[in-house]
C-alpha positions, 0 to 999 in steps of 0.5 A, a space after each residue: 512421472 512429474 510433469 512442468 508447464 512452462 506457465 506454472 513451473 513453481 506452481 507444478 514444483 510444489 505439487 510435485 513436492 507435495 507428492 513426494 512426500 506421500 501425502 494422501 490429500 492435496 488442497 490446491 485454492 485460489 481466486 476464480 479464474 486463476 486456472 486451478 481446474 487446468 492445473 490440477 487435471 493436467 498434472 494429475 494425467 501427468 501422474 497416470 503410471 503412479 496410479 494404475 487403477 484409476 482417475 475419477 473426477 467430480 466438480 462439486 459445484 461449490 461455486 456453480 450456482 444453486 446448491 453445492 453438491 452433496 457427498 452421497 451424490 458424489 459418493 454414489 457416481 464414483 462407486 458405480 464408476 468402480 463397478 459397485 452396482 447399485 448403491 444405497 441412498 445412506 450417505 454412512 453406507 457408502 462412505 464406508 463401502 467407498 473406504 472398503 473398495 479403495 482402501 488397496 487401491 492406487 487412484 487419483 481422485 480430483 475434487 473439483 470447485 469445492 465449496 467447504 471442507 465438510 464436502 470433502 471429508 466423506 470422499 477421502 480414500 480407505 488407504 495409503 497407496 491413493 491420492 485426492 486433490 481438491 481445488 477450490 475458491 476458499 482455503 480448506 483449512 479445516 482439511 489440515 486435521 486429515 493430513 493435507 497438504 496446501 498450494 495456493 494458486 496466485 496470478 500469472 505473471 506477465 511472461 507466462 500471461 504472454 505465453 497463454 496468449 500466445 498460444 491462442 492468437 499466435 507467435 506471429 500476432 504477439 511479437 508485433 505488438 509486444 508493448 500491446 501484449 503486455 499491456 493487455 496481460 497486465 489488465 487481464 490481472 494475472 487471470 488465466 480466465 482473463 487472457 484465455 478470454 481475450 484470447 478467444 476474442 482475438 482469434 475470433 477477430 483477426 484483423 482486431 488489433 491487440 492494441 485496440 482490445 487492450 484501449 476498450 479494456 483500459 478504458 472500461 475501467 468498472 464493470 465495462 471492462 469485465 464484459 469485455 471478458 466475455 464471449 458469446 455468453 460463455 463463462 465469464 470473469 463476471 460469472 466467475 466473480 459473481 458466484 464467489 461474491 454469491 455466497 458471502 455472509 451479509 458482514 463480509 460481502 458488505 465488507 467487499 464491497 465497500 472495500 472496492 470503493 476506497 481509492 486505495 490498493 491495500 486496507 488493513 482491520 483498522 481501515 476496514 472497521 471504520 468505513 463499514 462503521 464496526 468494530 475491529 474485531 468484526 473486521 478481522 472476523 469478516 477479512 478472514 472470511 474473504 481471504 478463505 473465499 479467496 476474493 481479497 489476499 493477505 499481504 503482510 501484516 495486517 495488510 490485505 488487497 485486491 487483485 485488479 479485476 477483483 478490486 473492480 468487481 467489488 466497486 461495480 458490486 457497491 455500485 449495484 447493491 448499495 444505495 448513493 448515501 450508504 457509500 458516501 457514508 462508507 467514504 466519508 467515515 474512511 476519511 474522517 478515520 484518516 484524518 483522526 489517525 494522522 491528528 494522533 499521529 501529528 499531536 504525538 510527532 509535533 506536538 507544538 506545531 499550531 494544529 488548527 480545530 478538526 471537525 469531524 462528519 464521523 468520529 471513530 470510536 477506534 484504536 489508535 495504531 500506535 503508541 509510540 513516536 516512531 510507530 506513529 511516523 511508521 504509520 503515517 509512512 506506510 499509509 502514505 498512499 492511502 492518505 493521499 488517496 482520502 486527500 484527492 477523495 475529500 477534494 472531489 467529493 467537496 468535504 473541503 475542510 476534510 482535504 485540508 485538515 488531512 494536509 495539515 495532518 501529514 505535516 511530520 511525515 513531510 517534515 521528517 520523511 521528505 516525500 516531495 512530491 507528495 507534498 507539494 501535490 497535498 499542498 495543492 489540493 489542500 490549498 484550493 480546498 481551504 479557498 474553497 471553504 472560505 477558510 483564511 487560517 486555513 488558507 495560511 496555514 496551506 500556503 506556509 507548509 506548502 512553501 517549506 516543501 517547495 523550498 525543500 524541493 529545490 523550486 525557490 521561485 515559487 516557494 517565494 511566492 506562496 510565501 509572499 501570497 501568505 504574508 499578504 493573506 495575514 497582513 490583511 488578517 491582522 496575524 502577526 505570528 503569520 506574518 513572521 512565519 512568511 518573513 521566515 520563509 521570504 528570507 529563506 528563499 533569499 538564502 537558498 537563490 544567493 542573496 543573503 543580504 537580503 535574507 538577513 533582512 527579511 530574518 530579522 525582521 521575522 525576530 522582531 515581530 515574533 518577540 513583539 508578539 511573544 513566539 519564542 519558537 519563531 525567533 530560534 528558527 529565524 535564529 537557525 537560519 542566520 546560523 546557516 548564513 554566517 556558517 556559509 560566510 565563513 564566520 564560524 564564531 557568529 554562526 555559533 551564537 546564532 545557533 547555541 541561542 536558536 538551540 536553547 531557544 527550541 529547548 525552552 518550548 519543548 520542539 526536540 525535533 528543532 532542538 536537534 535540528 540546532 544543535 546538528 548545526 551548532 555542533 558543525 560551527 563549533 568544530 569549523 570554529 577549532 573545537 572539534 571534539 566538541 563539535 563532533 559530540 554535539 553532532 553525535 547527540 543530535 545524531 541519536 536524537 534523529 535515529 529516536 525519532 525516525 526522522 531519516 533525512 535529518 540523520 543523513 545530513 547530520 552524516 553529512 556534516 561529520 563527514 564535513 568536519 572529519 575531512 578537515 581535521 583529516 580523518 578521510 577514513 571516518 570521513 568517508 564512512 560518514 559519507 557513505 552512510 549519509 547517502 545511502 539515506 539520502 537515497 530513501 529521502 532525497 535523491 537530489 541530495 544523494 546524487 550530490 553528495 555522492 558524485 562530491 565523494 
């Protein structure tokens, strides 16, 4: 009869399913110390009454140390098992003796740690009444031509690693301190061996609080905290670990280890290639590889991780086998393909934002992700984690210019995604890193971008800052298109904290030194900010010139995005001027170009302002759908903004 264990319910369901659809060969695989041997031995006694004749086991060794085990040695124990007297030496003679004597017979035969297919196939049974099952650190797929089915073993969750804990230290110890408990759980990284082994710690140290285990684990955070998984020199994590990593090809534990220095939770083919300095092809091959060892676990679409513990094990494996200059090599190439990525990305998204000159320690010699504007936002959205991560990593490592170029790579993905708090922390990092490289342009160039994100977050006061550090910093540099650039942003600072007078002055002024300098781009932005002004004031008309010549403005140098940006704008001012068929087409226009690009928070307040000019003409239907979408937006982009427009409707 099937059986459940309540830690493993979905896991024994499948098997169960497996079963039942009278498959002869069941491949059970995941990483070491994810509980495959107990699983599969529990179950399989759990199936006793299904087979009658028997229940053989062997563990063949495939990750034990040494050589796997043969098939005749296996081959050899089961038939003197089955009373076969003595057997013969030849590996073909006792395959089909083993086929022979069990082709009427209903057995159940565990293949335990196996290494690779090829151990398997001269083990399987002679007939259909019986059942193997096979676990193992790699995948087997070479098995899926004799039939078998497949169940991947993941991690324990948090509430079935609090019920094997529990059984091991007991109800009353783990209800006290639960907030431990889980916190212990989730370092242990969903590994049976590993909470098994806290367990055994625990229970041998009873007055040893979970709490402080849980703090020596936390802080432990390399291979510290894999020898806290270990008792008395009993298997551990780390012996468990080693041996997978011990029979990788050179290419793949290379890979793993190198993997396990980026500061970062998921790499893709393109990522890998680079920081081992290979090509994407060789990367694909070498992932594949761990996948089958079950050291790293593909997530997506050419997407891969490592579980926590694995994650370590490969850092301290870098650690010990790789020279100092081999893994600042490996790190250094990683921020350098990050920062050429984003650089495509940045030309192709903005294309006439100023992009100051990229140095580079290791070019790649790489393809591009991407072919398209929104392939390259997506991109630049879904590496946002691992961008930042070669941000702090250039800082650290003091490739200044490396950090700020990054910053100044990720301007579209802050510009058009609004990710604020990232922002103004890469703003941070890449200002000081400028500083640090003696680099004024740079310098400026951080202290600009940084305020608009600032600004955009809602900290005027100190957006006004960095604006004013900035106009200082190119007064001293002689750079007059700086110059406009922190007027801009000292007068938008000025709107946002309700002064327009002296908003209007500081904009003006940015129009003036840009026209005497030749920055028509300058001009139509300061221009988009009167608009706003005048739109505020209730001077629809004003605010209208404003806007059609900020527009066109934006048109002449080719900025789309601006462009749209503009006419979102003027399209509000000429429907509040009377001309509301008018001004709802050129939000409409606007509208599409900002779904073309991906850029979400403008949609969302274009949204907004149909639904602004919709409930004055008294269209509250349409009204209220505009709304309803434009917070759903927001909601992705800009919670402030959602929650206020939300709790206007």
């Amino acid at each position: 009869m099937p059986v459940n264990f309540t830690d493993r319910e979905d896991d024994v369901d499948s098997l169960n399913d497996l079963h039942a659809r009278g498959l002869p060969l069941i491949v059970v695989s995941g990483p070491a110390g994810v509980g495959k041997t107990t699983l599969v031995s529990k179950w399989l006694r759990s199936l006793s009454a299904d087979y009658p004749d028997g229940q053989l086991y062997a563990d063949l060794r495939g990750h034990s140390g040494g050589e796997p085990v043969g098939p005749t040695e296996i081959l050899g124990q089961f038939l003197r098992a089955l009373g076969a007297g003595p057997p013969s030496t030849d590996m073909v003679e006792l395959s089909s003796l083993w086929r022979s004597l069990t082709a009427d017979r209903r057995i159940a035969v565990m293949l335990d740690n196996s290494f690779t297919a090829a151990q398997i196939r001269p083990l399987l049974l002679g007939g259909p009444g019986g059942l193997v099952v096979v676990t193992s650190r790699r995948r087997l797929t070479g098995l899926r031509m004799q039939g078998a089915g497949f169940h991947q073993l993941d991690a324990l969750g948090r509430a079935a690693g609090v019920e094997l804990l529990t059984r091991g230290i007991g109800a009353d110890r783990v209800v006290g301190e639960l907030p431990s408990v889980h916190r212990l759980v989730d370092l242990c990284a969903g590994l049976p061996l590993a909470v098994c082994l806290a367990s055994a710690r625990l229970a041998t140290r009873p007055r040893q609080t979970v709490g402080s285990l849980a703090d020596a684990l936390a802080r432990n955070a390399g291979d510290g905290r894999l020898a806290e998984f270990e008792v008395e020199g009993e298997t551990s994590v780390r012996k468990a670990l080693d041996a997978s990593y011990a029979v990788l090809s050179d290419g793949a534990a290379r890979l793993y280890r190198t993997l396990g220095l980026l500061p970062v939770r998921t790499f893709d083919e393109l990522m890998a290639a680079a920081a081992c300095a290979e090509s994407q092809e060789w990367a694909e091959r070498r992932l594949d590889e761990l996948v089958e060892a079950n050291l790293v676990e593909d997530v997506g679409p050419d997407s891969w991780r490592f579980h926590d513990l694995l994650r370590i094990h490969a850092h301290d494996r870098a650690m010990e086998d790789d020279t100092s200059a081999a893994r600042e090599e490996a790190l250094r190439r990683f921020c350098d393909w990050c920062l050429y990525t984003a650089t495509a990305a940045q030309e192709r998204l903005t294309p006439v934002q100023l992009t100051l000159p990229r140095i580079y320690a290791h070019r790649p010699d790489l393809p591009l992700p991407f072919t398209d504007d929104i392939a390259a936002l997506s991109w630049l959205d879904s590496h946002r984690t691992q961008l930042m991560g070669a941000v702090r990593l250039a800082a650290s490592s003091g490739w200044h210019d490396t950090s700020w170029m990054l910053v100044d790579a990720l301007w579209p993905l802050f510009l058009r995604l609004r990710h604020y708090a990232d922002w103004i922390e890469a703003h941070e990092v890449g200002l000081e890193a400028a500083r640090r490289a003696e680099n004024r342009a740079a310098e400026r160039q951080m202290l600009n971008s940084g305020a608009i994100g600032l600004g955009a977050a809602g900290r005027t006061e100190e957006s006004a800052a960095w604006y004013r550090d900035s106009f200082e910093a190119a007064r001293e540099a002689g750079d007059v298109r700086d110059e406009g650039q922190a007027l801009l942003g000292i007068g938008s600072c000025h709107r946002e904290a309700g002064r327009p007078a002296d908003a209007v002055v500081c904009l003006n002024r940015a129009i003036s030194v840009w026209e005497g300098c030749g920055y028509p781009r300058g001009a139509a932005l300061a221009r988009t900010v009167l608009g706003e002004i005048a739109l505020a004031a209730g001077a629809p008309y004003e605010a209208v010139d404003f806007f059609a010549r900020a527009h066109a403005g934006m048109v002449a140098v080719d900025d789309p995005h601006d462009a749209a940006r503009a006419l979102a704008f003027l399209g509000r001012a000429t429907a509040k001027a009377g001309a509301y068929a008018e001004g709802m087409a050129r939000l409409n226009e606007a509208l599409a170009v900002f779904i073309g690009s991906g850029a979400v928070f403008w949609q969302a307040r274009t949204l907004e302002m149909l639904g602004e000019s919709g409930a004055e003409q008294g269209d509250a239907a349409a009204a209220e759908e505009f709304f309803a979408r434009a917070v759903a937006l927001f909601e992705t982009t800009s919670p402030a903004d959602a929650r206020r427009l939300g709790g206007a409707g």
